[in-house]
VMD Tcl script that builds the backbone (N, CA, C; Angstrom):
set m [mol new atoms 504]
animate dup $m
set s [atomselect $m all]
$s set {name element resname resid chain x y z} {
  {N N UNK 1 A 107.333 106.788 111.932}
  {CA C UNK 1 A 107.489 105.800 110.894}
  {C C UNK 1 A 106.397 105.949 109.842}
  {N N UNK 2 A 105.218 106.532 109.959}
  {CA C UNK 2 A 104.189 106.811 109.562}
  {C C UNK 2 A 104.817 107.824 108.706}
  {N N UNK 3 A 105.048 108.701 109.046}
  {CA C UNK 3 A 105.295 109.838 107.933}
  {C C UNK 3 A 106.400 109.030 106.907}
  {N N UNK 4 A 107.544 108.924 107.297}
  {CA C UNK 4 A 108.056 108.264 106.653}
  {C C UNK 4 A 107.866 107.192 105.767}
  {N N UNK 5 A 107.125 106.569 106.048}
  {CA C UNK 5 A 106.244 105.854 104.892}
  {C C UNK 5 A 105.676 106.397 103.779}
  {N N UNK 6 A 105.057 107.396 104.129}
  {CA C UNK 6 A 104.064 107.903 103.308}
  {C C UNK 6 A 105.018 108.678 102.354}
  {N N UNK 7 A 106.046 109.032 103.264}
  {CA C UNK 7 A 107.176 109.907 101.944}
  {C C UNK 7 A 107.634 108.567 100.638}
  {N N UNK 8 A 107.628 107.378 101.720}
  {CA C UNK 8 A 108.659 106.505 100.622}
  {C C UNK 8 A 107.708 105.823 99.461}
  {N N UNK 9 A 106.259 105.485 100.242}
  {CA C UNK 9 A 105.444 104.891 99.292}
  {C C UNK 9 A 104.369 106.344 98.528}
  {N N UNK 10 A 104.241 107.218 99.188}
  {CA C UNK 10 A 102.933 107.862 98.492}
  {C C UNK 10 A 102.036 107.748 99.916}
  {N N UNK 11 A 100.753 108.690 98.902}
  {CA C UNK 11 A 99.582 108.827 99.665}
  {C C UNK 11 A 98.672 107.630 99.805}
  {N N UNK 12 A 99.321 106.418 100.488}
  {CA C UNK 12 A 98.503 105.201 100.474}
  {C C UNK 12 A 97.562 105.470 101.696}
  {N N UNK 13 A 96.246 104.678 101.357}
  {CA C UNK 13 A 94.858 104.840 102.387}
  {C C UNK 13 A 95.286 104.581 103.567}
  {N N UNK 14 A 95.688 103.455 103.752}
  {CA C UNK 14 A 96.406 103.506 105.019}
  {C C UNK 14 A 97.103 103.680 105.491}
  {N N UNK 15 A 97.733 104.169 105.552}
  {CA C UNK 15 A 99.069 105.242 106.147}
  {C C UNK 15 A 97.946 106.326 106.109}
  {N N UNK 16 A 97.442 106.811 105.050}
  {CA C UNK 16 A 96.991 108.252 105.792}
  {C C UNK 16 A 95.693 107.793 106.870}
  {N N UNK 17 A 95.422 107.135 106.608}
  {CA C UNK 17 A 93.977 106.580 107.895}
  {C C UNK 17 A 94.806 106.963 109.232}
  {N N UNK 18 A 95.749 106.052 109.159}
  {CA C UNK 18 A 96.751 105.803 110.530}
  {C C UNK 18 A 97.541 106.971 111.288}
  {N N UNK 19 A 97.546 107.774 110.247}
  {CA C UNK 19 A 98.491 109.030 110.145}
  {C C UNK 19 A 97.393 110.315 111.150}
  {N N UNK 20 A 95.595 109.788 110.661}
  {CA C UNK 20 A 94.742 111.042 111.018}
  {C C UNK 20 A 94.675 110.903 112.537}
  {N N UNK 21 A 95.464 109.640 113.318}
  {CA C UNK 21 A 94.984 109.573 114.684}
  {C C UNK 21 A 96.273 110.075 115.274}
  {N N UNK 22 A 95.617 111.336 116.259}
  {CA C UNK 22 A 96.842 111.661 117.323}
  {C C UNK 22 A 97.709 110.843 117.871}
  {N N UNK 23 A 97.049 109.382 118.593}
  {CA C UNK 23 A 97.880 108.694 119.267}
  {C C UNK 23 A 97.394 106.673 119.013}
  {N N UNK 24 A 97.910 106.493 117.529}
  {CA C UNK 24 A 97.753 105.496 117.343}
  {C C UNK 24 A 98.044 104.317 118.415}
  {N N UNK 25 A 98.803 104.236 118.997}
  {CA C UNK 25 A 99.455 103.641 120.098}
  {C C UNK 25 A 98.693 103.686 121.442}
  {N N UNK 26 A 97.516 104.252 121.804}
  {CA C UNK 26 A 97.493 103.939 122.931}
  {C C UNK 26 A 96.568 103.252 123.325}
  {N N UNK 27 A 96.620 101.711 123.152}
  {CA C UNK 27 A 95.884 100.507 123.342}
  {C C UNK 27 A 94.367 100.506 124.048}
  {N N UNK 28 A 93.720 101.267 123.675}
  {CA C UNK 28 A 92.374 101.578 124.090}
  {C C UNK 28 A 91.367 101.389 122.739}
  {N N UNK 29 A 90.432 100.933 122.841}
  {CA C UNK 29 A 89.540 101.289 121.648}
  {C C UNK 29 A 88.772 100.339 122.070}
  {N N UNK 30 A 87.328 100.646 120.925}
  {CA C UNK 30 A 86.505 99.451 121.418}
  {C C UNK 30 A 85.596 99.562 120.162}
  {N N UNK 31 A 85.178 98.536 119.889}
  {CA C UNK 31 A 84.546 98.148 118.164}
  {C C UNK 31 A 82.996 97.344 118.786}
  {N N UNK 32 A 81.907 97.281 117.822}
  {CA C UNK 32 A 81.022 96.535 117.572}
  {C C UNK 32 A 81.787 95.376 117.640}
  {N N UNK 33 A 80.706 94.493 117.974}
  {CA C UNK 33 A 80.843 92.579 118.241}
  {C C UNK 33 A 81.285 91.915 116.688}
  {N N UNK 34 A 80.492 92.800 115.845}
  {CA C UNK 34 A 80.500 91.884 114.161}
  {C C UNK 34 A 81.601 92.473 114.045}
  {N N UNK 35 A 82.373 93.236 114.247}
  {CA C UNK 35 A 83.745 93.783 113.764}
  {C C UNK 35 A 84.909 92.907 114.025}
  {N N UNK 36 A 84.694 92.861 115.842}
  {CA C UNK 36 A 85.510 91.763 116.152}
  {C C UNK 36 A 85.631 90.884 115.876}
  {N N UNK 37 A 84.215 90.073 115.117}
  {CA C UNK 37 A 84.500 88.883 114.558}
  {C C UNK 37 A 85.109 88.504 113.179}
  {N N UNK 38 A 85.507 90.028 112.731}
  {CA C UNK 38 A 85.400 89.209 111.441}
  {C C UNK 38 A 87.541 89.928 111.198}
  {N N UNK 39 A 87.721 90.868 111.721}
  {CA C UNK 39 A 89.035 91.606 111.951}
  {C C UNK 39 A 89.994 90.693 112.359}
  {N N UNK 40 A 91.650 90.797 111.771}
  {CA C UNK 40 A 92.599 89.576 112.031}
  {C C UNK 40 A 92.858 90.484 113.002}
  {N N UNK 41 A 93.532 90.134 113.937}
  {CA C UNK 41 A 94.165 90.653 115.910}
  {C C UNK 41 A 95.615 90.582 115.631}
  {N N UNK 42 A 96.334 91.117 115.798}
  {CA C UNK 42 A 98.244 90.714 116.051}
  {C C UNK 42 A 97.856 90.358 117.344}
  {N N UNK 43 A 98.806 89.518 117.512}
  {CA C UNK 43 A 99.453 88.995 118.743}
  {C C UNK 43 A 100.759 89.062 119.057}
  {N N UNK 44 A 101.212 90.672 118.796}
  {CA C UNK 44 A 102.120 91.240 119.560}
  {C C UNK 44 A 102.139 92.603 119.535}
  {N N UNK 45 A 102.845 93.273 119.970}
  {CA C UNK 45 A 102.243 94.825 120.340}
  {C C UNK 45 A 102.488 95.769 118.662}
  {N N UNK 46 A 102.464 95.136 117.813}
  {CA C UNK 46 A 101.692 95.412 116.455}
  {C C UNK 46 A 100.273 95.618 116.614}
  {N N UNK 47 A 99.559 95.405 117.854}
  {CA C UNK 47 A 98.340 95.574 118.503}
  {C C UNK 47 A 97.540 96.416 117.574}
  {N N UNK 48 A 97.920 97.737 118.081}
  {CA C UNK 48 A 96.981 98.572 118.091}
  {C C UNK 48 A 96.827 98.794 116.171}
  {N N UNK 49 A 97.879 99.036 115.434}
  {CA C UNK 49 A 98.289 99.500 114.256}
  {C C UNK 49 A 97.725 98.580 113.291}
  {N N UNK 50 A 97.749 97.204 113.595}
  {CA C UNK 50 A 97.391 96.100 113.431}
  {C C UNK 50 A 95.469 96.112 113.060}
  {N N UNK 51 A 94.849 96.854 114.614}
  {CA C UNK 51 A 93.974 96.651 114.564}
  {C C UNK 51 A 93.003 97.544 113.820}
  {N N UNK 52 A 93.692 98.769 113.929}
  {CA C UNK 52 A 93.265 99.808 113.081}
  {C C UNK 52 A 93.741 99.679 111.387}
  {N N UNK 53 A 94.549 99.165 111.299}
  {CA C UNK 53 A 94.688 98.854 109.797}
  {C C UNK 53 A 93.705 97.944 109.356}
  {N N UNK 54 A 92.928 96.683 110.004}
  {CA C UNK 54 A 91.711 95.663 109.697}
  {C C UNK 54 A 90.269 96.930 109.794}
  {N N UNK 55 A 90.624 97.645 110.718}
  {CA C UNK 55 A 89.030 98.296 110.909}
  {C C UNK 55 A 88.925 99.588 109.434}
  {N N UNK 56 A 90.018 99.827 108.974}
  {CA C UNK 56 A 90.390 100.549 107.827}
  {C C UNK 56 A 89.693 99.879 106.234}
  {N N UNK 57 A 89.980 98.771 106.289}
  {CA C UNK 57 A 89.930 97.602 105.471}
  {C C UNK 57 A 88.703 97.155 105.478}
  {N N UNK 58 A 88.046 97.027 106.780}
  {CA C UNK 58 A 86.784 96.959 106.770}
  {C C UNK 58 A 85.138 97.268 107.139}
  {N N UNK 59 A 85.497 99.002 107.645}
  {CA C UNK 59 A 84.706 99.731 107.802}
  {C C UNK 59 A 85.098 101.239 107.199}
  {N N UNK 60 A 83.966 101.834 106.689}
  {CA C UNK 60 A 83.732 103.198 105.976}
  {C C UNK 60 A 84.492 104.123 107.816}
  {N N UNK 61 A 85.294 104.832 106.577}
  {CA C UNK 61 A 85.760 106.160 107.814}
  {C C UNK 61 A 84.889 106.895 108.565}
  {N N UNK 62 A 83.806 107.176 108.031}
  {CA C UNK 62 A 82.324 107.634 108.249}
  {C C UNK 62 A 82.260 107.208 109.897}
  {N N UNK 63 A 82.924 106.240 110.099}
  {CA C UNK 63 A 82.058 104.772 111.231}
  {C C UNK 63 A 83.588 104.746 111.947}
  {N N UNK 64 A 84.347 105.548 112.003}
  {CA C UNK 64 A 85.903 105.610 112.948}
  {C C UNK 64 A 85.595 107.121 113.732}
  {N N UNK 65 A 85.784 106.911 114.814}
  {CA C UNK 65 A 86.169 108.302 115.291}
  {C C UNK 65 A 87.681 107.954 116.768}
  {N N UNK 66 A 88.101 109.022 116.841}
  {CA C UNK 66 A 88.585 109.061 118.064}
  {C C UNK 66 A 88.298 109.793 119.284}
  {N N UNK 67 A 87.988 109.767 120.600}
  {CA C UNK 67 A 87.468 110.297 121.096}
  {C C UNK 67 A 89.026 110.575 122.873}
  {N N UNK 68 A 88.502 111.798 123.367}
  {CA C UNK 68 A 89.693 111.430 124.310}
  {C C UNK 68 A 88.293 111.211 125.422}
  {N N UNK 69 A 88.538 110.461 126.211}
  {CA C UNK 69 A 87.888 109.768 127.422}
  {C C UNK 69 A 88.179 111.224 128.835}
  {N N UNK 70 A 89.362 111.590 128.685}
  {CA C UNK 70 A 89.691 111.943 129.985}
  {C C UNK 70 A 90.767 113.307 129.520}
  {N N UNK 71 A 90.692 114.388 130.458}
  {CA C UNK 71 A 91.562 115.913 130.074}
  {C C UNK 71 A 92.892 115.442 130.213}
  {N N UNK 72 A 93.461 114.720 131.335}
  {CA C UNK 72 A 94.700 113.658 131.490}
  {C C UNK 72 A 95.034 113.030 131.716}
  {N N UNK 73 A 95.688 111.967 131.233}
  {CA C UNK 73 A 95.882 110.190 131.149}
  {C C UNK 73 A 97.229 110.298 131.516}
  {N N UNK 74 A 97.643 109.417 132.432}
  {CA C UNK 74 A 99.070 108.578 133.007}
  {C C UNK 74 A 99.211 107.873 132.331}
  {N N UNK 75 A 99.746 107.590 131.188}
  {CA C UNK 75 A 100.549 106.387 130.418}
  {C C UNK 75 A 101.490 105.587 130.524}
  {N N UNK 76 A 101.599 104.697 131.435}
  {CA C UNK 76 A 102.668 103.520 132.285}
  {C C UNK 76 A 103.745 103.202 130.553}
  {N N UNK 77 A 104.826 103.906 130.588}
  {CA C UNK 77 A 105.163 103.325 129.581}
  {C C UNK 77 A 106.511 102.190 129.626}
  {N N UNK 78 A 106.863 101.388 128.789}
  {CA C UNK 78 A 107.944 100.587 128.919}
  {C C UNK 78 A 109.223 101.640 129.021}
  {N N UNK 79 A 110.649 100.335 129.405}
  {CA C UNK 79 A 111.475 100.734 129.274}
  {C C UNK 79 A 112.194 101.038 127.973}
  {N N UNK 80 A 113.141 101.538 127.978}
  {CA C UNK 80 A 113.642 101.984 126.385}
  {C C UNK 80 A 113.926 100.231 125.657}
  {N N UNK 81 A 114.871 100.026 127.012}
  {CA C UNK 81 A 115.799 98.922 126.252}
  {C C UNK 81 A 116.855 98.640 125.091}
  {N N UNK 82 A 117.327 99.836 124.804}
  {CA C UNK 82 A 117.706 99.933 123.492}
  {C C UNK 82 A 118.950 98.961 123.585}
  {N N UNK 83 A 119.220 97.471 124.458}
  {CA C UNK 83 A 120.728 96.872 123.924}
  {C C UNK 83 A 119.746 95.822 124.187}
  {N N UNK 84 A 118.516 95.668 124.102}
  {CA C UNK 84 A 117.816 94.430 124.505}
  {C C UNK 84 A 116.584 94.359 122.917}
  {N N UNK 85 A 116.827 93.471 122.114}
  {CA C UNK 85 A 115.890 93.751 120.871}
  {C C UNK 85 A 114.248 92.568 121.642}
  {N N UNK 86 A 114.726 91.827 122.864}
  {CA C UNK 86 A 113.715 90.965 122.934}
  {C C UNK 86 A 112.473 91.734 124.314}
  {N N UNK 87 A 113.072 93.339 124.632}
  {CA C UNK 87 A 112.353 93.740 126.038}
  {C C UNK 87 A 111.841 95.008 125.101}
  {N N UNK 88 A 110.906 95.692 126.304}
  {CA C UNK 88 A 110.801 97.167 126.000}
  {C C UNK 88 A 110.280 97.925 124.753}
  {N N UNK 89 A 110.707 98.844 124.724}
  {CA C UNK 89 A 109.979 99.612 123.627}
  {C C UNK 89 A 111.198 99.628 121.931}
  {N N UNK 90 A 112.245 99.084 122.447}
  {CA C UNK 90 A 112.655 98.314 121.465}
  {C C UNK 90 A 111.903 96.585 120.778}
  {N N UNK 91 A 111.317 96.285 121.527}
  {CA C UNK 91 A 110.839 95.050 121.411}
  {C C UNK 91 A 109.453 95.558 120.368}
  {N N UNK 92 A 108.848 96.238 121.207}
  {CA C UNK 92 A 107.566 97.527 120.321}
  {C C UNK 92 A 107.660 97.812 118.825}
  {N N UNK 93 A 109.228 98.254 119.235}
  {CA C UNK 93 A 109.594 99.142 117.659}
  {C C UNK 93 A 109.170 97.619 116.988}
  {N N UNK 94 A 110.152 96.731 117.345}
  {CA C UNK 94 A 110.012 96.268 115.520}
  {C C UNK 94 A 108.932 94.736 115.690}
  {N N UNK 95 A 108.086 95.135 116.904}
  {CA C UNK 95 A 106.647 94.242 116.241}
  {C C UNK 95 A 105.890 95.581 115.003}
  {N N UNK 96 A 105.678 96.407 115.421}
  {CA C UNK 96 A 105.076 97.636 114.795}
  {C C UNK 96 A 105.748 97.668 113.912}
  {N N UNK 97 A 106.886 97.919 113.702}
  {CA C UNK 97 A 107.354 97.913 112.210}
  {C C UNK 97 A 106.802 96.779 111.611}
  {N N UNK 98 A 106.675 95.580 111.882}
  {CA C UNK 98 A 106.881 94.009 111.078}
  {C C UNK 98 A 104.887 94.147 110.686}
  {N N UNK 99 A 104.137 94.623 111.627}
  {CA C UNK 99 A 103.009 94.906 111.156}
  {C C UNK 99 A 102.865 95.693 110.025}
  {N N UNK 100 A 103.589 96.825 109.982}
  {CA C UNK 100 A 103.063 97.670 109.138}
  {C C UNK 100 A 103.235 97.202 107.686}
  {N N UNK 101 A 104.609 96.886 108.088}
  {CA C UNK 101 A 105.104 96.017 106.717}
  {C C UNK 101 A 104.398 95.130 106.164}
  {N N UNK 102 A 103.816 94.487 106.979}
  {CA C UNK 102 A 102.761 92.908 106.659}
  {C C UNK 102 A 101.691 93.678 106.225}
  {N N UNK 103 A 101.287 94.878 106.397}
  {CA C UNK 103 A 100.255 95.804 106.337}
  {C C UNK 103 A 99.950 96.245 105.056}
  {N N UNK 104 A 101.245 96.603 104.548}
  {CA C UNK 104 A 101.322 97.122 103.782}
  {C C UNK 104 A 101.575 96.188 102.025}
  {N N UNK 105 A 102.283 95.378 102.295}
  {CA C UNK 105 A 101.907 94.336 101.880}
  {C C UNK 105 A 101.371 93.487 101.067}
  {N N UNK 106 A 100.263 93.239 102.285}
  {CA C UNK 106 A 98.795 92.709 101.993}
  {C C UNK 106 A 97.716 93.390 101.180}
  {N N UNK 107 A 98.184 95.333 100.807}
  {CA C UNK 107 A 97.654 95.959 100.001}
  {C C UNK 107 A 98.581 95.744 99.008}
  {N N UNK 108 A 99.505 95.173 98.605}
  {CA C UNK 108 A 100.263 95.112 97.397}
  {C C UNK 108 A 101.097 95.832 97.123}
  {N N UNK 109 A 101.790 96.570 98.290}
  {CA C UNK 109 A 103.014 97.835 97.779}
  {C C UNK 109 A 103.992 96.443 98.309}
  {N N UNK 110 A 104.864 97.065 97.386}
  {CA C UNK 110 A 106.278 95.988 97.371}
  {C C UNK 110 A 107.508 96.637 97.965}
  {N N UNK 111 A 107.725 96.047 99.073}
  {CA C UNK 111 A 108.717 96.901 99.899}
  {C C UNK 111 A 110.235 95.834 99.606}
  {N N UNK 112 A 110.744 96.659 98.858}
  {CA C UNK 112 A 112.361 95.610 98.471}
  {C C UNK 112 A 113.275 96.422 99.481}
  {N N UNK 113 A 114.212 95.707 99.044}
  {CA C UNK 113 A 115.578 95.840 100.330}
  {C C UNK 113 A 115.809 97.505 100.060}
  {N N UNK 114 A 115.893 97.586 98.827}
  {CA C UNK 114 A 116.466 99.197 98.242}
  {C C UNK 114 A 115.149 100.016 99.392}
  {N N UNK 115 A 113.702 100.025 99.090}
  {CA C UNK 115 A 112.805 100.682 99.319}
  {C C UNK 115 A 112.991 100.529 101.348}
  {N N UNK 116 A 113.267 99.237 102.109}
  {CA C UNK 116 A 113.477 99.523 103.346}
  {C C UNK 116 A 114.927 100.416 103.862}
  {N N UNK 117 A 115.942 100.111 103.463}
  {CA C UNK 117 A 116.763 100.836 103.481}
  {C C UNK 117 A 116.612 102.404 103.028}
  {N N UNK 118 A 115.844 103.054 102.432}
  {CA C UNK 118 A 115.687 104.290 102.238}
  {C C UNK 118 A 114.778 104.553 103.503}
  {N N UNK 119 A 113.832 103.706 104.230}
  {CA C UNK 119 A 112.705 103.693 105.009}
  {C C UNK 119 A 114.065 104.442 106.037}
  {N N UNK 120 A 114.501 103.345 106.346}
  {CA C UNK 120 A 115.242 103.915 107.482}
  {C C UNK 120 A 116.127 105.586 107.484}
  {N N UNK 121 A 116.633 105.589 106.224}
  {CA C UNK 121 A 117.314 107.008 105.727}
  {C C UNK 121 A 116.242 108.308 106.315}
  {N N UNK 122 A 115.255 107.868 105.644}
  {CA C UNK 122 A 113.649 108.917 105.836}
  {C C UNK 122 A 113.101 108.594 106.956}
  {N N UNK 123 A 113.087 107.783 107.828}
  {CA C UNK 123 A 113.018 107.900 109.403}
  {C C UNK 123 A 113.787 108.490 110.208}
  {N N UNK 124 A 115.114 108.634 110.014}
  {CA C UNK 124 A 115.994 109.278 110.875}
  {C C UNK 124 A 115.914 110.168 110.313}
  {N N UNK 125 A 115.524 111.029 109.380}
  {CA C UNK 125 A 115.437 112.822 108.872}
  {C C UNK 125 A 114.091 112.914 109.645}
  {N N UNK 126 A 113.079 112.231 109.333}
  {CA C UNK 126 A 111.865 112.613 109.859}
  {C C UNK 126 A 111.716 112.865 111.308}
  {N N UNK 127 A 112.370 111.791 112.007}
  {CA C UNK 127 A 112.487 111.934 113.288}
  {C C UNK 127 A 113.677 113.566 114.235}
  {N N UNK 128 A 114.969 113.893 113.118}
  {CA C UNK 128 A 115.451 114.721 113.832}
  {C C UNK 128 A 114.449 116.054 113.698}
  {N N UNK 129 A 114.136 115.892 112.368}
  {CA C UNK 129 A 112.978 116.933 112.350}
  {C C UNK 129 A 111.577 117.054 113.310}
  {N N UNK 130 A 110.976 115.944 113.557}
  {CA C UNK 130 A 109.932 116.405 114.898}
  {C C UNK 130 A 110.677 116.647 116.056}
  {N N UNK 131 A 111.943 115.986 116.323}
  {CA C UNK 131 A 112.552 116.293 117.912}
  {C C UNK 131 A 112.953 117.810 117.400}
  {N N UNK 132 A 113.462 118.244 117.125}
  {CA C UNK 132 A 113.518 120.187 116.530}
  {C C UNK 132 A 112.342 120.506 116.993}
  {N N UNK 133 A 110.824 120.162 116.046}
  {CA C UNK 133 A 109.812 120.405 116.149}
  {C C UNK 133 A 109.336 120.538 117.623}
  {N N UNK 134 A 109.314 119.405 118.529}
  {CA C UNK 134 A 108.953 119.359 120.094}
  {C C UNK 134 A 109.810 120.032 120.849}
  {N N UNK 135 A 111.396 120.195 119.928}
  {CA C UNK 135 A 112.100 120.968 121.351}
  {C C UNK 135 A 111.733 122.624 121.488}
  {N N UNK 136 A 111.011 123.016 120.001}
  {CA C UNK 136 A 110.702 124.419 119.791}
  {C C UNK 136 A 108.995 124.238 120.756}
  {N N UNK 137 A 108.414 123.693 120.785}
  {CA C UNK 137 A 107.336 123.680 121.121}
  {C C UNK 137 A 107.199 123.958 122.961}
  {N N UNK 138 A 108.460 122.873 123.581}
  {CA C UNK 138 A 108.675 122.675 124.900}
  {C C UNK 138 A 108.521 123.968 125.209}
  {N N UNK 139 A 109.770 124.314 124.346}
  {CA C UNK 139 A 110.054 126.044 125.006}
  {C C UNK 139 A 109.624 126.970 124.851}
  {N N UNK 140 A 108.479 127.340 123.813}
  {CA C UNK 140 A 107.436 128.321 123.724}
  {C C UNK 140 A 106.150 127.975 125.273}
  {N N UNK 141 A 106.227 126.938 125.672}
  {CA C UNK 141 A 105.275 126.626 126.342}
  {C C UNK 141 A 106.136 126.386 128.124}
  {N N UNK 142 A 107.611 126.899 127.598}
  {CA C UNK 142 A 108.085 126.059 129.024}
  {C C UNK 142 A 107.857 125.418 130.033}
  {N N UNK 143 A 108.427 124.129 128.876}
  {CA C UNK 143 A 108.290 123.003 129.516}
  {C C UNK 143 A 109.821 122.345 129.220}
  {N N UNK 144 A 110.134 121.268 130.330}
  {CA C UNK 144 A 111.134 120.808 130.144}
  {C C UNK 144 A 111.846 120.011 128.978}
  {N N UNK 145 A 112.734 119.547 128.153}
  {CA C UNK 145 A 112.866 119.079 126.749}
  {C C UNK 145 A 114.426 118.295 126.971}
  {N N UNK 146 A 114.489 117.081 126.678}
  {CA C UNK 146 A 115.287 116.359 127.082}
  {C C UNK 146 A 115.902 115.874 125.658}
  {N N UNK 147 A 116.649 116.607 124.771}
  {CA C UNK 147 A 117.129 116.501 123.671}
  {C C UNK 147 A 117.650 114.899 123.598}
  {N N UNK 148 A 118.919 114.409 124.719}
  {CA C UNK 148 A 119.272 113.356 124.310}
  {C C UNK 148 A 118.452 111.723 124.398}
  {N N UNK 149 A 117.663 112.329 125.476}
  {CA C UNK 149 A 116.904 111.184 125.810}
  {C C UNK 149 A 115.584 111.032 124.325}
  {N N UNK 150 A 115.421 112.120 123.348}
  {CA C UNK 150 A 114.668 111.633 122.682}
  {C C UNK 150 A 115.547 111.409 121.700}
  {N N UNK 151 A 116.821 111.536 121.098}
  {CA C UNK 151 A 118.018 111.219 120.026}
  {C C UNK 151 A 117.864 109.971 120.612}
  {N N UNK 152 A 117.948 109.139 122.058}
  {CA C UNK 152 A 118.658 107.830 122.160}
  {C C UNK 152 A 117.542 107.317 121.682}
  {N N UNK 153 A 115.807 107.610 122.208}
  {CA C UNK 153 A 114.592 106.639 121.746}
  {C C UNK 153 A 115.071 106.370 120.215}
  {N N UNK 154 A 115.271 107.814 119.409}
  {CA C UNK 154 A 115.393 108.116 118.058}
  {C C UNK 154 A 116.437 106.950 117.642}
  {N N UNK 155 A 117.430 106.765 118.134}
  {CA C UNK 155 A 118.368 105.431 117.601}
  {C C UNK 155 A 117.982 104.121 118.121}
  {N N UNK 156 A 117.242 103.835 119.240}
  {CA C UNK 156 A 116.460 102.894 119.317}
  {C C UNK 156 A 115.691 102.321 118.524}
  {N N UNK 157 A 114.671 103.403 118.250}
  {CA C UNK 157 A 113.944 102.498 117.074}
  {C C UNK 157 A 114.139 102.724 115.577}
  {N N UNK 158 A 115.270 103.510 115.199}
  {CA C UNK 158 A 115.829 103.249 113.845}
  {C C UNK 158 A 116.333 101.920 114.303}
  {N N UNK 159 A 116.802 101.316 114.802}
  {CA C UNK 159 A 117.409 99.734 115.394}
  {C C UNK 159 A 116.310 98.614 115.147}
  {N N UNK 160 A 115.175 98.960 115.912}
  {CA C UNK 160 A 114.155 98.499 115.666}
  {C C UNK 160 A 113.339 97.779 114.642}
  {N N UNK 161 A 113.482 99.285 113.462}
  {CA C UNK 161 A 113.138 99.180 112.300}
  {C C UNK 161 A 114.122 98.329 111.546}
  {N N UNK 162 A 115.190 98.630 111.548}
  {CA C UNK 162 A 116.320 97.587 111.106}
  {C C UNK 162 A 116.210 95.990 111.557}
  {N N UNK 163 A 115.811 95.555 112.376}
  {CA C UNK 163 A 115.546 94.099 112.931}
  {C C UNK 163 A 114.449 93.814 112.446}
  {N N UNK 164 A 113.687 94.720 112.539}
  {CA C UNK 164 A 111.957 94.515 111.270}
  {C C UNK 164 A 112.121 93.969 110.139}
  {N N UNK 165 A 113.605 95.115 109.426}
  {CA C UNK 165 A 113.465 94.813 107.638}
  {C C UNK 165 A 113.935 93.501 107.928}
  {N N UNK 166 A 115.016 92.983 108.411}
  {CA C UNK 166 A 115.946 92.028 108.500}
  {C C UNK 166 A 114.943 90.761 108.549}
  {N N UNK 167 A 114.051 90.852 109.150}
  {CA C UNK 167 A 112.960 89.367 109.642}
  {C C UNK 167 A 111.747 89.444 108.788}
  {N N UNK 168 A 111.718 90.841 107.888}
  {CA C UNK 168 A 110.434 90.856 106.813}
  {C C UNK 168 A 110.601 90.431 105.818}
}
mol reanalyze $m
mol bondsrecalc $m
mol representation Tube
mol addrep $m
């Protein structure tokens, strides 16, 4: 959704801030005390995107790093859910969408119906294009590659995103 953004709006700071981290999503991080105090929190799994968009806003890049803790991490992840918009990683998609949007926003880009509706057009190109991308990758490295199971995530959270624009 990230890339896709950045196609629909431009090279905005945040999107590319958000864009430089491998794995925006994986609910780990940890900030100075004065940071925390002064940074707005989502309170829903807009979490992480959320939180890194405030630490963007209000600390020099200079003062961000990412670091990996460990060579390999088990990531407990949700279920898809894709006929359930209130469970799962459908539920995910469109807090994260509704953040970014609020995100984005709050810097003054004006996201109209025309501009989300293209969002979604340029998410589903973007997305068949990295699943290409990972299925060429699997198999230079053979490893296993589960084409439909990442098409169904892929219509999941175009769904997602659609229940986002709809409530933004």
């Amino acid at each position: 959704m990230i890339r896709s953004l950045l196609q629909l709006v431009g090279p905005h700071p945040t999107l590319l801030f958000l864009e430089s981290f491998r794995y925006p999503l994986a609910g780990e991080f940890a900030m100075v005390t004065d940071l925390a105090w002064i940074i707005r929190v989502p309170g829903n799994w807009g979490l992480e995107v959320g939180i890194l968009a405030e630490v963007h806003r209000n600390c020099a890049n200079r003062r961000v790093c990412q670091v990996d803790l460990v060579d390999s991490y088990e990531h407990r992840h949700q279920d898809l859910s894709a006929a359930n918009p209130l469970r799962g990683l459908l539920k995910m998609s469109v807090d994260i969408a509704k953040t970014m949007f609020r995100t984005l926003a709050s810097d003054g880009v004006v996201l109209s119906d025309e501009a989300l509706k293209t969002l979604r057009a340029t998410y589903l190109q973007v997305a068949r294009e990295t699943i290409k991308k990972y299925e060429h990758v699997a198999a230079v490295n053979g490893l296993l590659f589960d084409r439909h199971a990442e098409r169904t995530a892929v219509e999941a959270f175009l769904k997602g995103i659609s229940l986002a624009t709809e409530t933004f």
